[in-house]
N, C-alpha and C positions, 0 to 999 in steps of 0.2 A: 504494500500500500504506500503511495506514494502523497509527502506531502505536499499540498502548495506552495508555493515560495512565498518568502514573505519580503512583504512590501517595508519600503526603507523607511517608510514615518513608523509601523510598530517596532524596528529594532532601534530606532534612537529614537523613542520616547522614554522621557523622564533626561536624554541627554541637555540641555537648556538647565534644567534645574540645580545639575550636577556641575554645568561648566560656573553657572552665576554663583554657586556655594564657591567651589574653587576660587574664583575669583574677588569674593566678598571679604576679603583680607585687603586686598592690595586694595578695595575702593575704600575700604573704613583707615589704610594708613591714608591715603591720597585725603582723604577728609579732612584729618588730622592736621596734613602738613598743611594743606590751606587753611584752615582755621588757624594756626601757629603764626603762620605769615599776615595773617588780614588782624591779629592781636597785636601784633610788632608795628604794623603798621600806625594800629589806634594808640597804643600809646609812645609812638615818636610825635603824633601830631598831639597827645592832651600831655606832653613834655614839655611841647616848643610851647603850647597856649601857658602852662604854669610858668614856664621862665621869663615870658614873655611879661605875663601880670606879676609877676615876680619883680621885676624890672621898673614896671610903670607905677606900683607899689613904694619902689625905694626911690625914685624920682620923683612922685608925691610928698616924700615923707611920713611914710605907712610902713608900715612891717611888711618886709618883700618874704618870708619863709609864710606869713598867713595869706598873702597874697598871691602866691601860685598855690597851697593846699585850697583856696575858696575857688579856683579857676578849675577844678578839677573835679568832676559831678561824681555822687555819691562815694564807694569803697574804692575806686580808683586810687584814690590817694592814701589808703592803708599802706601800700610799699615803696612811700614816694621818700625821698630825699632831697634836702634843699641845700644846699650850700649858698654862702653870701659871701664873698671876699672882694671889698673896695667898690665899685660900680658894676660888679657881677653877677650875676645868679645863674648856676649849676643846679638844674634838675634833674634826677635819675629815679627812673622808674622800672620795675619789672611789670612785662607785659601779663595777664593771664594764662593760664597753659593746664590744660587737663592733669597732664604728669609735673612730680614735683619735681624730677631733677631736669626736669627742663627748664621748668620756671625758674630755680634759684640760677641756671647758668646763664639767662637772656635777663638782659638791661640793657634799656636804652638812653638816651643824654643828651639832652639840651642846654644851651646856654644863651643869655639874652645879658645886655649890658649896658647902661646909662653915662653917657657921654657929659660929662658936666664941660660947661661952655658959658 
């Protein structure tokens, strides 16, 4: 008794399922590393806005360290850093990151500075 042959959609059925599992690694790193990159991003630019009110802060005659922490919206500024030295202000931030030893090895840095004239 001889059987049918079989048609090529029922021996790769279920193939599709098998390749996107295989696959579902490398899209949730690829997730990652853009999520990583688009956080570095955000906090180079809420750096440059703290150093920046930082700045315009100690050129008022304001407190430049409360003046870039007030420029930086909600827990942003939990890991923020100010420095002040002479008409300067140095901001350093670490950006957010799923993993911790990622987080503690990315910081980014800004500096903004007051020209007296």
């Amino acid at each position: 008794m001889r059987h049918p042959p079989r048609r090529a959609a029922e021996s790769e059925q279920g193939q599709a399922s098998v390749e996107l599992f295989g696959a579902l690694p490398a899209l949730l790193l690829l997730g990652l590393i853009i999520f990583q990159l688009l956080a570095v991003g955000y906090a180079s630019v809420l750096a440059g806005s703290a150093a920046e009110a930082g700045a315009l802060a100690l050129a008022g005659g304001g407190d430049p360290r409360r003046g870039a922490r007030d420029a930086v919206p909600g827990a942003s500024g939990v890991r923020m850093r100010v420095e002040v030295s002479g008409g300067r202000v140095e901001v350093r931030m670490h950006p957010p990151s799923p993993l911790a030893a990622v987080a503690e090895r990315l910081e980014v840095r800004a500096e903004a500075s007051v020209v007296e004239g």
